[in-house]
C-alpha positions as CSV (number, residue, x, y, z in Angstrom):
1,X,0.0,0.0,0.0
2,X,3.1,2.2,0.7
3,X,3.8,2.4,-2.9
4,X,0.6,3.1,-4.1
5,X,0.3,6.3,-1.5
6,X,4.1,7.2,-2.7
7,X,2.8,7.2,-6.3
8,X,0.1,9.7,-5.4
9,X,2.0,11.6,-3.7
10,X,4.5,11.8,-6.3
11,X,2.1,12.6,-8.6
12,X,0.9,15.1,-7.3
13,X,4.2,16.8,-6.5
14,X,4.8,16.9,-10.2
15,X,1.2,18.3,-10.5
16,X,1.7,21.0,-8.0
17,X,5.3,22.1,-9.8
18,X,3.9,22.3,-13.4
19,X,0.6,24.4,-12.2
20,X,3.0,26.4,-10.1
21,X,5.5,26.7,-13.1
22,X,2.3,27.9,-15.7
23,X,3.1,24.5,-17.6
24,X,0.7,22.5,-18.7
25,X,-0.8,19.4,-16.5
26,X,0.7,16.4,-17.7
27,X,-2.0,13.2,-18.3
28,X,-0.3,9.8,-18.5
29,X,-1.1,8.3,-22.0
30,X,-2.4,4.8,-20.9
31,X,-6.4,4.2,-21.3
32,X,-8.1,4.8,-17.5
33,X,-9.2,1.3,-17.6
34,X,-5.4,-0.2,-18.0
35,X,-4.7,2.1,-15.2
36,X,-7.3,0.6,-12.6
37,X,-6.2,-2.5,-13.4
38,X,-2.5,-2.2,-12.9
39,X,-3.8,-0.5,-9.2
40,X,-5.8,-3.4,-8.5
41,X,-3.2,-6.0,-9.5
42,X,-0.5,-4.0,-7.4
43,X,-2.8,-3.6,-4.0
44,X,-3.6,-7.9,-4.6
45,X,0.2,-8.6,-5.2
46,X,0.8,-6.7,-1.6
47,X,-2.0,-8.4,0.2
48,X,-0.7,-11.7,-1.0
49,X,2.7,-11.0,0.3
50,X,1.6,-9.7,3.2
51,X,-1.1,-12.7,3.7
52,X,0.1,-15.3,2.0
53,X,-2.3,-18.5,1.9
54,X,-1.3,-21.9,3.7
């Protein structure tokens, strides 16, 4: 979960600087759906290392 909070907060850093700077926002390219899954795949990886099953 830490790395998915990190990745916000990254994000957003890089957010905050471009507004600040009058630059553009930049989007990532990859299709929303992609996106979600990729999140959803990472938070199940964690939760299987941190639970594994017997």
């Amino acid at each position: 979960m830490k790395n998915i909070a990190a990745q916000m907060v990254n994000f957003d850093r890089e957010q905050m600087r471009r507004i600040a700077n009058n630059m553009p926002e930049q989007y990532d390219e990859k299709p929303q759906v992609q996106q979600v899954a990729q999140i959803i795949n990472g938070v199940f990886s964690q939760l299987l290392a941190t639970f594994p099953a017997s």
